[in-house]
MDAnalysis code that builds the backbone (N, CA, C; Angstrom):
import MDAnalysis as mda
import numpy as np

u = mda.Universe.empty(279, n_residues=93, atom_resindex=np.repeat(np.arange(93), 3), trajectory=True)
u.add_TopologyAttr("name", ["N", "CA", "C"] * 93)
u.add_TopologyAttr("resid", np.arange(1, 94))
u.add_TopologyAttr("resname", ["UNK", "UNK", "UNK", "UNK", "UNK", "UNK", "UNK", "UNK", "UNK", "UNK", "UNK", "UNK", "UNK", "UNK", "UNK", "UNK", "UNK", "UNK", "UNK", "UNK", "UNK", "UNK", "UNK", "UNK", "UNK", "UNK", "UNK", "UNK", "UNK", "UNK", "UNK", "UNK", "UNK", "UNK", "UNK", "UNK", "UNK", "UNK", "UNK", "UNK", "UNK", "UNK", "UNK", "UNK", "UNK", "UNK", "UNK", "UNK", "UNK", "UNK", "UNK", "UNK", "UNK", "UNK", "UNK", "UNK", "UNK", "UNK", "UNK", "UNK", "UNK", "UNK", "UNK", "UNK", "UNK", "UNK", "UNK", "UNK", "UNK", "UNK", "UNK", "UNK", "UNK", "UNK", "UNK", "UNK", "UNK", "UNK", "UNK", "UNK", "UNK", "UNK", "UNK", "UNK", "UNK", "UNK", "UNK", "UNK", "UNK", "UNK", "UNK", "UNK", "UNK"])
u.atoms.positions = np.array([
    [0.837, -1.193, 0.000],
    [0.000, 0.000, 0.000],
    [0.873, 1.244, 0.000],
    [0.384, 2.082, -0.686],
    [0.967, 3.474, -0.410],
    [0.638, 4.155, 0.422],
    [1.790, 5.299, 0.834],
    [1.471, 5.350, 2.544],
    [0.134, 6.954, 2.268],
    [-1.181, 6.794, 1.829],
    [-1.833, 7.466, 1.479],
    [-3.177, 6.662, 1.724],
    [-2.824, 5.361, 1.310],
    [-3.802, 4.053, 1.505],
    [-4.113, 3.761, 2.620],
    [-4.717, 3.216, 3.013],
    [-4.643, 1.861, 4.028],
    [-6.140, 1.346, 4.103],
    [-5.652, 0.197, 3.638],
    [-6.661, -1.292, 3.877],
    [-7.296, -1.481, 5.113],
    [-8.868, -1.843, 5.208],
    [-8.924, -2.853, 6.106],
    [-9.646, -3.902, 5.475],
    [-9.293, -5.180, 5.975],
    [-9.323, -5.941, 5.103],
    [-10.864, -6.992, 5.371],
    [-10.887, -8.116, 4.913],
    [-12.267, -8.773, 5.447],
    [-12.653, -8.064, 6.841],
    [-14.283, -7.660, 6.686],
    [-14.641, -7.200, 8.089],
    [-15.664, -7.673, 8.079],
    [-15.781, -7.708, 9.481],
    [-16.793, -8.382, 10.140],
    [-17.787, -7.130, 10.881],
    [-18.953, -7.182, 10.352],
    [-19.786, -6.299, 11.003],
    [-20.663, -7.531, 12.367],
    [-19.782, -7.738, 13.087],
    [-20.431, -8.208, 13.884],
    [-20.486, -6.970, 15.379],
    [-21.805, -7.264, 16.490],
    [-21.955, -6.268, 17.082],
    [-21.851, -7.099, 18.402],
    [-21.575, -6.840, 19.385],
    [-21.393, -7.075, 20.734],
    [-21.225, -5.883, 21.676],
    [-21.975, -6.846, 22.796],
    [-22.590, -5.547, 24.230],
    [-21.462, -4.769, 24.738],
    [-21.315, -3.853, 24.723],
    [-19.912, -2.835, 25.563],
    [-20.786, -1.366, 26.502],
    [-21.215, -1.802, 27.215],
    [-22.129, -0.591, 28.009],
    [-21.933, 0.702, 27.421],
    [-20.314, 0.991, 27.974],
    [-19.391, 2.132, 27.367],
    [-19.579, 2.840, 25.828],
    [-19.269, 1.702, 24.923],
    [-19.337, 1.830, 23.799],
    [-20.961, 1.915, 22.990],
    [-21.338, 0.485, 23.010],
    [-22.237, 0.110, 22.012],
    [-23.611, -0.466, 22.459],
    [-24.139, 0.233, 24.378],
    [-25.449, -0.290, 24.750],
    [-26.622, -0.441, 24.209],
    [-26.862, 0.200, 23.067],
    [-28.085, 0.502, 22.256],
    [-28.161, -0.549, 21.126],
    [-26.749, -1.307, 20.879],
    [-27.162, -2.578, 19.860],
    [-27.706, -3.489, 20.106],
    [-28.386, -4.671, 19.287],
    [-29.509, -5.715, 19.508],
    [-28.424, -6.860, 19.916],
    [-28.875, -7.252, 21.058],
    [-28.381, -8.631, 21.798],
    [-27.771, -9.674, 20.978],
    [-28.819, -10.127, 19.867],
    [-28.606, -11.218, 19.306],
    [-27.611, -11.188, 17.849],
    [-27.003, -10.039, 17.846],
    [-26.581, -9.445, 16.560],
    [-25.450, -10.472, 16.706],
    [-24.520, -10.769, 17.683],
    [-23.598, -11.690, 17.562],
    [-23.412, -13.151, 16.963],
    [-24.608, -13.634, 16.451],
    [-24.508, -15.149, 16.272],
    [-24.159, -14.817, 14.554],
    [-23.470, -16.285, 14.371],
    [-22.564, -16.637, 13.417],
    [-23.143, -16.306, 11.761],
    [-24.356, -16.523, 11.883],
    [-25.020, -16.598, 10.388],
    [-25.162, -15.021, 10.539],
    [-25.337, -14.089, 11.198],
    [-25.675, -12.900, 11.343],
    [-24.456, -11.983, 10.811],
    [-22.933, -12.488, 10.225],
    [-22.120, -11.783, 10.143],
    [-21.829, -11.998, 8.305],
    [-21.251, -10.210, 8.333],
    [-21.117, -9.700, 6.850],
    [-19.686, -9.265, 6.818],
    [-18.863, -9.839, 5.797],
    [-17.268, -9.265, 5.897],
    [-17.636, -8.483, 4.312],
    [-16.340, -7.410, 4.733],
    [-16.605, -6.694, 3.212],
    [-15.149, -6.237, 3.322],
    [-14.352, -6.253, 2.379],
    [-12.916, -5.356, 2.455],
    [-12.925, -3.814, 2.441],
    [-12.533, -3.098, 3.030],
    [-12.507, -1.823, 3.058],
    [-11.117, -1.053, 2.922],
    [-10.730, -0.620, 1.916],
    [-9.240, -0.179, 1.444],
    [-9.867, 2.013, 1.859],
    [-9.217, 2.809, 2.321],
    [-9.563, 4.081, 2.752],
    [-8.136, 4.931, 2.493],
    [-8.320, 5.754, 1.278],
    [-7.153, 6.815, 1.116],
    [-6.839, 8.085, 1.541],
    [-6.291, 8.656, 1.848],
    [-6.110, 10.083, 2.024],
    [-5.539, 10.795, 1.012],
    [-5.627, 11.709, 1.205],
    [-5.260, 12.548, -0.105],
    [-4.331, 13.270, 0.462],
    [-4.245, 13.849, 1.840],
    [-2.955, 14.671, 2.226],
    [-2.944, 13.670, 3.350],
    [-1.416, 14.082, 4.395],
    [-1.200, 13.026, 5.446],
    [-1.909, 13.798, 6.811],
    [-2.638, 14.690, 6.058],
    [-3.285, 15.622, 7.279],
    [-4.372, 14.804, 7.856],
    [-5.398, 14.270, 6.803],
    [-6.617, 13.405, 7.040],
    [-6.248, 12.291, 7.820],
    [-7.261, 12.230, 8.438],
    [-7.132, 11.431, 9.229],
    [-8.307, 9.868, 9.157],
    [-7.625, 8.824, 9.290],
    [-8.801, 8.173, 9.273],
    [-10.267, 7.958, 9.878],
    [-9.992, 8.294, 10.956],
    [-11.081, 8.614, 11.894],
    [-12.047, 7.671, 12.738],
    [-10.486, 6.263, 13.065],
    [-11.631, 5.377, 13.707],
    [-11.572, 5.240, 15.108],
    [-12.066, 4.829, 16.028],
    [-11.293, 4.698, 17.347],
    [-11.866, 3.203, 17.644],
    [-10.765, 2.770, 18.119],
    [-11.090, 1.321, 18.163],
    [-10.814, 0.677, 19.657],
    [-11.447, -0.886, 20.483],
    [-11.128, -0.879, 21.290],
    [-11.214, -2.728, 21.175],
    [-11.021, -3.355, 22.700],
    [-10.830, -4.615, 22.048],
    [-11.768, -4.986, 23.550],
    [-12.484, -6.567, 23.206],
    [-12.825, -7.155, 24.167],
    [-12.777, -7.256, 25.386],
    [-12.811, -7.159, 26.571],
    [-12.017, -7.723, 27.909],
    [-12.703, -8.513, 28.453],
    [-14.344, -8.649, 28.249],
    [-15.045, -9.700, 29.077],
    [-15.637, -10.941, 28.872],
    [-14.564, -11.079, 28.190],
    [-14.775, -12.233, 26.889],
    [-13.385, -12.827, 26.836],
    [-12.951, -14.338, 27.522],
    [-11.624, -14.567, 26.898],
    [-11.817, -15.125, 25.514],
    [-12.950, -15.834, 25.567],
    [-12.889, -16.623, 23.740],
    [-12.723, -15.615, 22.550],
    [-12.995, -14.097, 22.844],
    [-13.150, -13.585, 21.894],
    [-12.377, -12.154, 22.711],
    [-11.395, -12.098, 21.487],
    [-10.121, -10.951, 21.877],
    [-10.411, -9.907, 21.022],
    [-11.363, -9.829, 19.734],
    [-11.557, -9.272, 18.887],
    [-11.214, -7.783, 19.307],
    [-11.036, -6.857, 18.101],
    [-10.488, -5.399, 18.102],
    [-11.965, -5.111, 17.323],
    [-12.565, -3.875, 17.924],
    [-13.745, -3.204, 17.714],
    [-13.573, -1.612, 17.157],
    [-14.524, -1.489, 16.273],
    [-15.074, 0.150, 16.068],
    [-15.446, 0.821, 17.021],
    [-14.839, 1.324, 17.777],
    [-15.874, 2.108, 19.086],
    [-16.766, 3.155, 18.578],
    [-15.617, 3.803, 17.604],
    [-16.698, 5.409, 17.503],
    [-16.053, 5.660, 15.868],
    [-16.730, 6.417, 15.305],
    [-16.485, 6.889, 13.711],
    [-16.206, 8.450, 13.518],
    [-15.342, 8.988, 13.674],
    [-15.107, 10.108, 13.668],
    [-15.987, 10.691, 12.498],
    [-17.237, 11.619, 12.766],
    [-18.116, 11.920, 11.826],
    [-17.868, 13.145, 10.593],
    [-16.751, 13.420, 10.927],
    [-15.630, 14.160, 9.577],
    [-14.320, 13.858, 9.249],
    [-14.737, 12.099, 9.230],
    [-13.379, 11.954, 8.870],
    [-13.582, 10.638, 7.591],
    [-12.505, 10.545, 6.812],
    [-12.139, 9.567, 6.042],
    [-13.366, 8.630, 5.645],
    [-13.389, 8.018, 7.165],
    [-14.126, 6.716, 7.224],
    [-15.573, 6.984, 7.113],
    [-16.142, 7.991, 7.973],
    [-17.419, 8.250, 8.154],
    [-17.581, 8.690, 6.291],
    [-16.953, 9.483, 5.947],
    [-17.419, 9.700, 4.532],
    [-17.805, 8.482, 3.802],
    [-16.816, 7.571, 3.632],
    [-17.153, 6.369, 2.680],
    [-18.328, 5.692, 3.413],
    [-18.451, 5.650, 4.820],
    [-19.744, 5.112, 4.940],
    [-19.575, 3.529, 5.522],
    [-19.219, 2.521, 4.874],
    [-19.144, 1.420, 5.229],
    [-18.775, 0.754, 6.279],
    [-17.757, 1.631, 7.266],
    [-17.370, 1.182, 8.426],
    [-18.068, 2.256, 9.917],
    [-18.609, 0.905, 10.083],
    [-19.683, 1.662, 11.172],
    [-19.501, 1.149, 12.606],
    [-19.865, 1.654, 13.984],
    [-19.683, 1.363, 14.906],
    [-19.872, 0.390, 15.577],
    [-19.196, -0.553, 16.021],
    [-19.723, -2.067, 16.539],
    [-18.665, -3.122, 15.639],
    [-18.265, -2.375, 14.205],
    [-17.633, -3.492, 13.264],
    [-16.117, -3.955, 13.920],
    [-16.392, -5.379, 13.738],
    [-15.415, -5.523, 14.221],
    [-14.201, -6.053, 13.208],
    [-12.914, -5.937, 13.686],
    [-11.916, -5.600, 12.167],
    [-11.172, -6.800, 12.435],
    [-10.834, -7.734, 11.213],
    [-10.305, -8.944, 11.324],
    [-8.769, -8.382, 10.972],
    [-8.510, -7.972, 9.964],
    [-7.292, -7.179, 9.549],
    [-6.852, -5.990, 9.113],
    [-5.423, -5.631, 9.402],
    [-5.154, -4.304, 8.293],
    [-4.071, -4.445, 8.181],
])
């Protein structure tokens, strides 16, 4: 990638309970058939932009260590394209 790029790669819009974060999502959003991966590649045009995600990871959960969307910075990068939304959780980048 060019350093203007950056990938994220298969994602998982899966949603799980975080009081803090994400209390208002539906309980059952976590089960297996319920999940959508989509690749998401996000450029900048100057190194000023910013991507705009804030991310956080599991703790009350050992089976699942996963790294989360907490919040979408709503003028940034990401929020523009749209596709990466709060709750998603990111398999790679």
């Amino acid at each position: 990638l060019s350093d203007s790029c950056h990938s994220l790669h298969p994602m998982e819009h899966e949603f799980y309970e975080d009081n803090e974060y994400l209390s208002s999502l539906p309980a059952d959003a976590d089960r297996a058939e319920d999940f959508e991966y989509e690749e998401v590649e996000l450029c900048r045009v100057s190194s000023q932009e910013k991507l705009g995600l804030t991310v956080c990871y599991r703790t009350d959960d050992e089976e699942d260590t996963g790294i989360y969307v907490s919040e979408v910075d709503p003028n940034s990068i990401a929020a523009k394209d749209g596709r990466i939304r709060e709750g998603d959780r990111i398999l790679q980048i």
